[in-house]
MIVOSE-874827 format. One record per residue (C-alpha): x, y, z. Coordinates in steps of 0.1 Angstrom, whole numbers, padded with zeros to 4 digits, always signed. Layout:
BEGIN
XYZ/...
***
This chain:
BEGIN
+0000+0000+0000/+0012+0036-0008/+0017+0061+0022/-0020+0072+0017/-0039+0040+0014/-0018+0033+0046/-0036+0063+0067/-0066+0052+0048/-0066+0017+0066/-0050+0030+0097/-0079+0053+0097/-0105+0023+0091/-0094-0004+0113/-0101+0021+0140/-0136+0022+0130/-0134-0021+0124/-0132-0024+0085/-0102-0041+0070/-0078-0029+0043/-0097-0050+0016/-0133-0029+0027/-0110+0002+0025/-0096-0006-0014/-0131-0024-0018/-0143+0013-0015/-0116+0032-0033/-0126+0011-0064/-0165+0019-0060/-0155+0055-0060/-0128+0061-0082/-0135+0032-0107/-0114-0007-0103/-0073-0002-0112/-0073+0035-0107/-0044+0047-0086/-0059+0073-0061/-0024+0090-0059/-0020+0086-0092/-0025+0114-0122/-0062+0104-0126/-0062+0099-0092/-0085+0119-0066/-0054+0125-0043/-0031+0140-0073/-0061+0148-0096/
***
């Protein structure tokens, strides 16, 4: 996991999901294979 999918599932397992819920979610948002720090990505976007 990159540095921000890191404090992504940091941030969840507080709240009880697990880093496959968390990636699960990152694909339903920004589309399967789409690197959120990436250029299309929402982080870099």
């Amino acid at each position: 996991l990159d540095r921000h999918l890191a404090r992504l599932a940091r941030s969840a397992d507080a709240l009880g999901l697990t880093v496959g819920d968390v990636r699960s979610g990152v694909d339903a948002v920004l589309g399967p294979g789409i690197d959120p720090c990436g250029p299309d990505g929402a982080v870099n976007g």
